[in-house]
Phi, psi and omega in degrees: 000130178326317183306302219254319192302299167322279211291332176295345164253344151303292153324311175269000164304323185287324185288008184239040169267137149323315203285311149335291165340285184299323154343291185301316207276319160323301172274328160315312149326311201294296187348304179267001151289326187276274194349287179322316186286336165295321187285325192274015185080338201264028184208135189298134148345321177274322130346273216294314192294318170302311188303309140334336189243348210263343182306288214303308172303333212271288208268320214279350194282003186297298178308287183345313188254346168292319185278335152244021175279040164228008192320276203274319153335325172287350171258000186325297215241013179247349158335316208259334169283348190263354151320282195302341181284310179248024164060049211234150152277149167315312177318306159321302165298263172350330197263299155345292207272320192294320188285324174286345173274310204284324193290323163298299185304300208267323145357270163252049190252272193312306177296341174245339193277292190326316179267328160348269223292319160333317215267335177293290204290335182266317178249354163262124197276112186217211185233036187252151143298096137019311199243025146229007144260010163274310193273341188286323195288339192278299191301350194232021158257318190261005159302333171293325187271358170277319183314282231285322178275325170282352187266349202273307192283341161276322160304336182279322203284338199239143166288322186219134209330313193299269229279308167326285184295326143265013164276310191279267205352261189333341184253007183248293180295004161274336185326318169266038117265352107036245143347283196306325172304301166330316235009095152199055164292020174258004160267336181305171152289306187309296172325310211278318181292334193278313163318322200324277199318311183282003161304315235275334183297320200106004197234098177188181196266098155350273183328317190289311172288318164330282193311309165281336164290356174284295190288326170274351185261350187283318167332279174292321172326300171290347162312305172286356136286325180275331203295311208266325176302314204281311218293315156322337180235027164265143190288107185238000000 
């Protein structure tokens, strides 16, 4: 399928970015930096691993939008031949582009924090919940996949890369003032990093972590509908 060819050559474009790379190897240090003084006790568990998680939105989201504020933009002029060549729709292409960032971005999200916390819950006598580092690793993955789409999605809008990518910069750090104007500053990243520690404990609301993987994923969701709608009548 025309589709599946696109995203298998995207992906692998991606797993041969430097920036990826540098990426992976960056957070994967700071990880293992942390991990002894967790292990040795001398910072509660919950601390270090919020701390650890609160990285990917504040600082690592930096990596995030370079790589996917170009999804599409880095192609302005090569867009209307990587259709017509590989027979792909416009939808399609976009879903493509879309699909190949969140599995990067989450990607390495996920390859470095799943053995952390693994590795902290099994030998460190600390203060985590099980079932509130499962809901904390959800909440702040799926703050990557609002990143990602909305970075995705600025990308169909904008020709060039450069203004794509600082525009999502400037609307991610603004985001909790954002949020807050809306109310619904229980979406925001700053709220949800703020929670961590009493997530990771075990001390939160059922309703309340729904209620927000609801609302940030109907979120990129709608992002991900203006990105293929606009990007369909665009002249490209």
């Amino acid at each position: 399928m025309p589709y599946l060819a696109l995203l298998e050559a995207d992906l692998t474009q991606m797993v041969k970015s430097w920036t990826v790379r540098i990426w992976l190897v960056l957070t994967a240090l700071f990880a293992l930096l942390t991990l002894p003084d967790t292990l040795s006790g001398g910072s509660p568990a919950s601390e270090q691993l919020g701390g650890l998680l609160a990285t990917y939105p504040l600082v690592w989201s930096t990596f995030a939008i370079i790589v996917s504020g170009g999804a599409i933009s880095s192609e302005a002029g090569l867009v209307a031949d990587s259709i017509l060549s590989k027979s792909v729709t416009r939808y399609e292409y976009v879903l493509a582009k879309l699909t190949s960032r969140l599995v990067t971005v989450l990607g390495v999200y996920l390859l470095v924090v799943l053995p952390w916390a693994l590795i902290v819950l099994r030998q460190a006598q600390g203060d985590l919940a099980w079932q509130g580092v499962f809901w904390a690793v959800m909440l702040i993955g799926m703050t990557l996949f609002l990143l990602t789409s909305l970075s995705v999605a600025l990308s169909a809008l904008f020709n060039r890369t450069l203004v794509a990518i600082v525009v999502v910069w400037f609307l991610w750090y603004a985001a909790s003032g954002i949020f807050a104007v809306l109310e619904v500053e229980y979406l925001s990243p700053g709220h949800i990093i703020e929670k961590l520690p009493a997530t990771l404990q075990g001390d939160y609301a059922l309703a309340d972590q729904v209620g927000i993987l609801l609302g940030l994923g109907l979120l990129s969701g709608v992002f991900v509908a203006l990105a293929v709608g606009y990007f369909n009548e665009k002249d490209v």
